[in-house]
C-alpha positions in Angstrom: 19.9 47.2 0.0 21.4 47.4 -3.7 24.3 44.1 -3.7 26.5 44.7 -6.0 26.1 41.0 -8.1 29.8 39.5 -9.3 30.1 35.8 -10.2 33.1 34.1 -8.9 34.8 30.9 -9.8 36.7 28.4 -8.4 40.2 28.2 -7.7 42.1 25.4 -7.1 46.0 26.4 -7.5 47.5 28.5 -4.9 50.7 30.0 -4.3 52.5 32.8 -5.8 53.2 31.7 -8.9 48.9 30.7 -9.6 48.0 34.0 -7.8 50.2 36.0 -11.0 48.6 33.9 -13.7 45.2 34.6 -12.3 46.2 38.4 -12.1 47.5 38.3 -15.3 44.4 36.8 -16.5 42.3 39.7 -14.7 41.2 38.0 -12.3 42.2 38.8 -8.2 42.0 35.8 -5.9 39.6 36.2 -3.3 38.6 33.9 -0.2 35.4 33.8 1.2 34.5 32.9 4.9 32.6 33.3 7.8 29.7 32.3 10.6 29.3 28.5 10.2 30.2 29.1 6.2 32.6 26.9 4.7 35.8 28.7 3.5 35.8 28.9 0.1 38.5 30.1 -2.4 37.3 31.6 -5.7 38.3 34.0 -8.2 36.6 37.3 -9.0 37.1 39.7 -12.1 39.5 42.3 -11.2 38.0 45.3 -12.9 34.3 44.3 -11.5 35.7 43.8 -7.8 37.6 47.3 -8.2 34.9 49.4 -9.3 33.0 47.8 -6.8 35.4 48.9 -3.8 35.1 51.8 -4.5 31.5 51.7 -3.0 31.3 52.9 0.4 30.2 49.9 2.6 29.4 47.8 -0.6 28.0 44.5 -0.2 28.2 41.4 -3.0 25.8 39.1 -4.2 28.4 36.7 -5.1 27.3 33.9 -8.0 29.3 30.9 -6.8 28.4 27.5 -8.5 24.8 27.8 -8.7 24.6 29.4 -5.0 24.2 33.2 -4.0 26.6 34.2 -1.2 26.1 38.0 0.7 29.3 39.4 1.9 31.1 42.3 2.3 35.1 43.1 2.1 37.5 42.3 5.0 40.2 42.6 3.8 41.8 44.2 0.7 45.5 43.7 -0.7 47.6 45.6 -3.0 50.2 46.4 -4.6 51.9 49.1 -2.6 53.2 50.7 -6.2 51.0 49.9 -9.0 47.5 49.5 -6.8 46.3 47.2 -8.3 44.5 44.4 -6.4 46.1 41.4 -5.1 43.7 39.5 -2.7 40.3 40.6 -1.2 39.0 38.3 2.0 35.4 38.5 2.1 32.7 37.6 5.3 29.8 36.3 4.8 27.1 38.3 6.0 23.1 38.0 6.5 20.7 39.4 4.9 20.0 41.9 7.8 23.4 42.7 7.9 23.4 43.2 4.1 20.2 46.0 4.5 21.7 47.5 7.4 25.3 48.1 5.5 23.2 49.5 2.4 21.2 51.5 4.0 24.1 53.4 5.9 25.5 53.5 2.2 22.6 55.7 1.6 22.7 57.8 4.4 26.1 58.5 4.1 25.8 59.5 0.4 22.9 61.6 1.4 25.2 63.5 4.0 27.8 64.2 2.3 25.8 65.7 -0.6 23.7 67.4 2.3 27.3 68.6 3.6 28.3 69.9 0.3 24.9 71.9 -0.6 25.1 73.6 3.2 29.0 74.8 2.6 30.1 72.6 5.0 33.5 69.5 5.1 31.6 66.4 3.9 34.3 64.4 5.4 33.7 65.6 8.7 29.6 65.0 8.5 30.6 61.3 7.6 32.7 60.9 10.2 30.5 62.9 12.6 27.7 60.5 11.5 29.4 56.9 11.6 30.5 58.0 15.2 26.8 58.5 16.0 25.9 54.9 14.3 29.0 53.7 16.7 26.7 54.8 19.6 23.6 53.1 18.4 21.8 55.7 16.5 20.0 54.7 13.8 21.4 55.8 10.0 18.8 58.3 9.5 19.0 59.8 13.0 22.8 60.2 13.2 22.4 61.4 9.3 20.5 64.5 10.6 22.2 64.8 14.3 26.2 64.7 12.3 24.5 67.6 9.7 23.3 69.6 13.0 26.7 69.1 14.9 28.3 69.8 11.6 26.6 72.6 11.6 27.2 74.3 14.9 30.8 73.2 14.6 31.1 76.0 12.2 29.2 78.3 13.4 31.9 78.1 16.7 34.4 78.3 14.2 33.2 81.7 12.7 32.8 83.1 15.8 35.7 82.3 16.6 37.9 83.7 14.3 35.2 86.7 13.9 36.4 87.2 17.4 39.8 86.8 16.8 39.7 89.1 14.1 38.4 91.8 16.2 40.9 91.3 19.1 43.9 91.7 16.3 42.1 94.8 14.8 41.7 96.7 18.4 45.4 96.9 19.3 46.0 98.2 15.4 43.2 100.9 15.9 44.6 102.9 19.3 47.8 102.6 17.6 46.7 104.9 14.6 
């Protein structure tokens, strides 16, 4: 599990008007809440928090007052023209949690690259793969089984239109 470490602060003014001055100060207002946790409101540095969501299934080691908090996003706001962030809800999360989440990070990297290097739609490996985690599959078994089904996918697919191919070019050859 690699937590992505982002220290937060404390907010105390809310409403529109404190949510823009916080923006405009780079910073995206954020709340923080979950099983039996207190809900917190804090602040987190824009451009830290928006690299960071870019991370597939990141997880935060959040610095809050002297206390480390896990979590992971649950909700992400922005602006529907400029995209920039506007609000980010975050659970708090166990450390089991956390290494699970991480290490489907890493599977998921290491399928799509996997994908890539065998000519094949990395998108559809992922998805092939967090639909095997759905059904209980651990992230390295549903790694390899999505690359496999991945795999023969294609292989359908390019008989398929080998076939189809043929079929078109048999009507065009008694014709000559």
């Amino acid at each position: 599990m690699s937590a992505i470490a982002i220290t937060a602060g404390p907010r105390s003014e809310f409403g529109k008007g404190a949510a823009r001055k916080l923006r405009r100060a780079g910073q995206v207002p954020a709340v923080i809440y979950g099983s039996g946790a207190e809900l917190v409101h804090v602040t987190l540095p824009a451009h830290e928090l928006g690299l960071a969501l870019r991370t597939s299934r990141v997880v935060f080691s959040i610095d809050f007052e002297g206390t480390t908090i896990l979590a992971k996003p649950r909700d992400v706001q922005r602006d529907p023209v400029r995209r920039v962030l506007e609000h980010v809800d975050l659970i708090v999360i166990t450390k089991a949690e956390a290494t699970e989440r991480g290490d489907i990070a890493s599977a998921i990297k290491a399928t799509e690259a996997a994908a890539i290097e065998a000519g094949m739609d990395p998108a559809t490996a992922v998805a092939a793969m967090e639909d095997a985690i759905a059904h209980g599959e651990s992230a390295s078994d549903a790694a390899g089984h999505a690359l496999s089904d991945v795999r023969e996918k294609a292989e359908e697919y390019s008989e398929a239109n080998t076939q189809a191919a043929e079929a078109a070019a048999a009507p065009a050859a008694e014709n000559a």
